[in-house]
N, C-alpha and C positions, 0 to 999 in steps of 0.2 A: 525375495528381498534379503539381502545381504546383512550379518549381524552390525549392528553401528547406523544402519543406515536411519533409523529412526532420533538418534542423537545427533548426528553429524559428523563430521571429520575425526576421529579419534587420533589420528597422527600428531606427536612430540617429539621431535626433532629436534633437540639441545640448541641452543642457540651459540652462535658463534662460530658452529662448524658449517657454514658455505656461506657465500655470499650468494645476493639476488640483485637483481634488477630494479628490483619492485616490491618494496613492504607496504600489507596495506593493513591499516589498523582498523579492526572491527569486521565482526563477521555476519551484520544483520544481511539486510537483502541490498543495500546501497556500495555496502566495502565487496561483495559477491561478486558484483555487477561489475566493480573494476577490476577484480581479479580475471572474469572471464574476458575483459577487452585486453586486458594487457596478455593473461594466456596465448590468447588468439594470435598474439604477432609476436610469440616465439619469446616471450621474455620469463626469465626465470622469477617466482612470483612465491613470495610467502604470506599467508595470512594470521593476523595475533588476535588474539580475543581473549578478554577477561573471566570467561565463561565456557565451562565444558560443553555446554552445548547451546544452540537457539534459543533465547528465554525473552526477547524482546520485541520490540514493536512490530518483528517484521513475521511472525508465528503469533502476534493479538490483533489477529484481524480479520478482514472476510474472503482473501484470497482473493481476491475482485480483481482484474485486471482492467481498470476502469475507461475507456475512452472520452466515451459519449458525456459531455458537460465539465471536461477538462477546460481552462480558461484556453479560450480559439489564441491561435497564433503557437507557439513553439512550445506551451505544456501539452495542445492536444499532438504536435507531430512528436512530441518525443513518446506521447503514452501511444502512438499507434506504431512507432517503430519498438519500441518495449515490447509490445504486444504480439508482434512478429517473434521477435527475440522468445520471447517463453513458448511460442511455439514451436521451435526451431529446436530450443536447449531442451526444453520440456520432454519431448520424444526422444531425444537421446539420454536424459537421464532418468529416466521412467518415470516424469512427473505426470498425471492424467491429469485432462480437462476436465473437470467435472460434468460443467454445462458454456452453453456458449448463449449469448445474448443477455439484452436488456428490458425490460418493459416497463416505461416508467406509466405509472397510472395516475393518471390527473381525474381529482374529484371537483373541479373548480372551472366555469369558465374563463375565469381569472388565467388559472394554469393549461387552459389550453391555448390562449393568446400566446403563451412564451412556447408552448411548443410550436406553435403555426412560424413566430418570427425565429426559434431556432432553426428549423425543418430550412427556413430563406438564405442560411450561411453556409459555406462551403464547408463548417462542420456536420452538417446535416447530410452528406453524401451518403445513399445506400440507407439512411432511416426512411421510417413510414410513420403517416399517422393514423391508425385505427379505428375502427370500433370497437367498443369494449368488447362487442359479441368476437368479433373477427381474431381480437388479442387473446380468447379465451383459448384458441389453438396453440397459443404457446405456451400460453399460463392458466390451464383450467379451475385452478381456485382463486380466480379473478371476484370478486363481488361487483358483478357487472352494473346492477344496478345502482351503484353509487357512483359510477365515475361517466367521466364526461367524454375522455379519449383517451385513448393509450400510445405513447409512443415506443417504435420497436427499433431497436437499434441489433442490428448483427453484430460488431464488433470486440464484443466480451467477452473475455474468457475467466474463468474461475476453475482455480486451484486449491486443492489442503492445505494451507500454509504450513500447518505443524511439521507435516512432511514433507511439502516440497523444497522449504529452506536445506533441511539436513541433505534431501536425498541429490538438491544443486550443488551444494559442497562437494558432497561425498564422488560427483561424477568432475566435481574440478579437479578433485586430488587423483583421481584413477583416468581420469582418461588424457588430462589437460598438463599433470605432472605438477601443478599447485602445490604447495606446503602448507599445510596448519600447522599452528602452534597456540594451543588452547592454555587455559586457564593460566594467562600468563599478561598480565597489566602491565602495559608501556609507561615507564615513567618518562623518556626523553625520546625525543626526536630531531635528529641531527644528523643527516645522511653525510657519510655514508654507515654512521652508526649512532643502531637504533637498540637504546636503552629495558631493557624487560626487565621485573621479578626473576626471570628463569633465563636472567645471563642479556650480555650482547649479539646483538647480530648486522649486521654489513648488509646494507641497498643502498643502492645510486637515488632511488627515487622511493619517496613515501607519499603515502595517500591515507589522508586520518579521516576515517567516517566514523565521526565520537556519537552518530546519536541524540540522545537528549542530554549527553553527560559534557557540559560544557567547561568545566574544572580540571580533571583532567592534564588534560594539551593544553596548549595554546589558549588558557583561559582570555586572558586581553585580547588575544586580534575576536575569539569568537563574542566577547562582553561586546564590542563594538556595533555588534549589529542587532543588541537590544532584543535578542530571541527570547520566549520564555516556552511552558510546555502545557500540552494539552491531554487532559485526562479524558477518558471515553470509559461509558458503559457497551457491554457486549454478553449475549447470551446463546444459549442453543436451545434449541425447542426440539421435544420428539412427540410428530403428530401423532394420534390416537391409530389413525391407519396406516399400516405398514407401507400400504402402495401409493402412500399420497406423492406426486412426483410436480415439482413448478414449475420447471422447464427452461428456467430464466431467473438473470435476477431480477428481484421488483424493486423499485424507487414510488416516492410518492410526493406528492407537490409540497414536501418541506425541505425536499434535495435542490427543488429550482430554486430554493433564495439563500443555498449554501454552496452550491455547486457553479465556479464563475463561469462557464460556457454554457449557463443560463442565468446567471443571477444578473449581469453587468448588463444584457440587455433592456432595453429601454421598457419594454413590456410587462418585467419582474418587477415593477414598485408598486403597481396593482395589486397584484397576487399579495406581496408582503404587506401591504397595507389589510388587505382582507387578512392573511395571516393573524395578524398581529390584534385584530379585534374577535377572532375564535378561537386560535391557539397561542395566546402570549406564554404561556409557559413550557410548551414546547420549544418557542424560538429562547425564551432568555434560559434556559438550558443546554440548548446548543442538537437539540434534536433533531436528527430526520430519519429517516426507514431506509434501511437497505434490508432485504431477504436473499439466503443466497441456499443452497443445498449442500450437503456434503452427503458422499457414494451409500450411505450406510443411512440414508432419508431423510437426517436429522437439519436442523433448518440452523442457520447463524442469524443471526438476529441481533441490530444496533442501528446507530448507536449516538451519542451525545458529547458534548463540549464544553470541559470546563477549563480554565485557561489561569496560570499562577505560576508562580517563581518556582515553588514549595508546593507540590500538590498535595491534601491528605490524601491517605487510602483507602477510604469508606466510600461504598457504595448505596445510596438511599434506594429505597425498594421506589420510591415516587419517581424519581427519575426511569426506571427501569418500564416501572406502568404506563407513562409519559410513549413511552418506544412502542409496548405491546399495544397500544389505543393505536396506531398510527398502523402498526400492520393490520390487528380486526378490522380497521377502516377500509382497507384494499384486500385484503383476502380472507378469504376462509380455511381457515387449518383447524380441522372436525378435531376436539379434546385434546390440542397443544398442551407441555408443560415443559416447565424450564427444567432441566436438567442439566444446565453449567452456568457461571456466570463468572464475569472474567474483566479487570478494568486494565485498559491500555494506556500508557504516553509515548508521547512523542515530540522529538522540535517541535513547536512551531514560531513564524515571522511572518506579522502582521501585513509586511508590506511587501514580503517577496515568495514566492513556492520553494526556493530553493535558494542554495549559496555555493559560488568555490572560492573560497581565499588560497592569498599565495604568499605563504610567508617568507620560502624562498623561491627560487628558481628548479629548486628539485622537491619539491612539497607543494601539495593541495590539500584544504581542507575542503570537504565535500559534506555539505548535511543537508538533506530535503526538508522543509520547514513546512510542509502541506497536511502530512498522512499521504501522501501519494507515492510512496517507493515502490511500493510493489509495481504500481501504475508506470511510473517514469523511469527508475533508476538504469534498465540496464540502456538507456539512451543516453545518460546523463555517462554512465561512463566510458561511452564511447567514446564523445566530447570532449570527457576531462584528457584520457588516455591520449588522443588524435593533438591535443593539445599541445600535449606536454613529448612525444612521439613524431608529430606530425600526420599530417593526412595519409590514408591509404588506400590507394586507387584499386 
């Protein structure tokens, strides 16, 4: 591995000297995503960021490449075309998959109704539903005897986020001819010039992916759609045995009443109803279980929802316990202990997964309002790019 590659793009390129194509502002996994569609069809492409390297939502998460329980209709085909995408880009910029698949473990006959009526929609293609014994093959630190059925989804992929942001960058700048220009805040945006800290530079087209920072740009058109952000607990655990291996990621029946490609079905008001009279403080926390692995044994473990204008930045240990009750509940990891803990925001909007405004004709404003960029984005900047571009056969 190459030096830089753990930070990101290290290139500074003064501004003002070239014109491009394509400025895109921000360099989480969302502004990435359009830089490699617009790369793709030959367009000269700068990227700005306020920050020397990856320090945001899209490096404080689980790496999850999420399909299965995306809301059905055009969040699950964008996160199955995404999903292609990282494996496509991933191998050419030496991102490894960690592991591949899902097993969500339902302790509840409650939450095996919503897998039977997911398993009935055409989101359900290529899933199964298991025995716990059956599922242990995938996930042998299952607690079989707690659950009711396991559903196994092949379609997941999970990646290092910490590293696979930088090491996506660093192969858009070397192989794609990309431009970064780091630690450098956009004050204006007016194509064909775009305002920085560190000078002017010239694009026909801009693309502002601000993030949770809605101040900024274009605060009024983004005030208009009533966003606010959501804070998450997140931790790492390293099991007591070195060879403990999951095989998968695990979800547990507090993902089917958060998750819309099962919450919206008519089957999840059961489960939540049961929820809500053994776990209420689960739900009004915003918790559900995700487990996932990273190369080096260690497990990521989260996480929770709290939702404000102004988030503080304290993390209560009850919240945290809230998360770890919910994995012990589904598996066994022989003498876990936390060894990082880490709190995330992000957009979010109540009433949509995502946004592109269009201030002008040569501008989009792009922000995923879900937590699911990792999931969706590089589909979502196909879209915007083909958009604004046109189709390409």
């Amino acid at each position: 591995m190459r030096a830089g590659d753990e930070t990101g793009s290290t290139s500074a390129q003064p501004a003002g000297k070239h014109s491009y194509d394509v400025a895109v502002v921000g360099a989480g996994i969302v502004g990435l995503a359009h830089a490699l569609a617009a790369a793709r069809r030959g367009k000269r492409v700068i990227v700005v960021d306020r920050d020397q390297q990856a320090n945001g939502a899209s490096i404080r998460n689980f790496g999850f490449i999420t399909v299965t329980g995306q809301q059905r209709g055009q969040c699950w085909h964008r996160a199955m075309r995404s999903r292609d995408v990282w494996l496509e880009v991933g191998e050419r910029a030496g991102i490894g998959i960690v592991h591949s698949g899902l097993c969500l473990a339902a302790r509840r006959p409650e939450a095996r109704r919503v897998l039977e009526a997911f398993l009935a929609t055409d989101m359900g293609t290529d899933c199964r539903l298991l025995s716990p014994a059956d599922a242990a093959s995938y996930v042998p630190g299952l607690r079989r005897s707690s659950l009711n059925a396991v559903l196994w989804s092949p379609h997941e992929r999970r990646v290092e986020s910490r590293t696979a942001i930088p090491r996506l960058a660093r192969w858009l700048e070397e192989a794609l001819g990309v431009t970064f220009l780091r630690s450098a805040l956009v004050k204006a945006v007016e194509p064909p010039r775009i305002e920085t800290t560190r000078g002017t530079l010239l694009a026909e087209t801009a693309i502002v992916c601000p993030g949770h920072d809605f101040q900024s740009l274009f605060a009024d058109r983004i005030g208009a759609y009533g966003l606010t952000t959501c804070k998450l607990h997140m931790m790492r655990l390293a099991p007591a045995d070195p060879n403990f291996r999951l095989g998968a990621a695990v979800m547990s029946d507090l993902g089917l009443v958060r998750y819309l490609g099962y919450s919206e079905l008519p089957e999840a008001a059961a489960l939540r109803d049961r929820l809500v009279e053994e776990q209420k403080a689960a739900l009004d926390n915003g918790v559900h279980m995700i487990a996932v692995q990273s190369s080096d044994g260690s497990l990521i473990v989260g996480d929770s929802h709290h939702y404000g204008d102004t988030l503080d930045p304290f993390a209560p240990e009850a919240v945290d316990q809230l998360i770890l009750d919910e994995l012990d509940a589904v598996l066994d990891v022989p003498g876990r202990a936390v060894r990082e803990r880490w709190v995330g925001v992000y957009a979010s909007g109540g009433d949509r997964l995502m946004l592109v405004d269009k201030p002008s004709d040569s501008v989009r404003i792009v922000i995923v309002t879900s937590g699911t960029g990792a999931s969706t984005a590089f589909a979502i900047g196909e879209e915007v790019i083909a958009e604004l571009f046109g189709s390409q056969h």
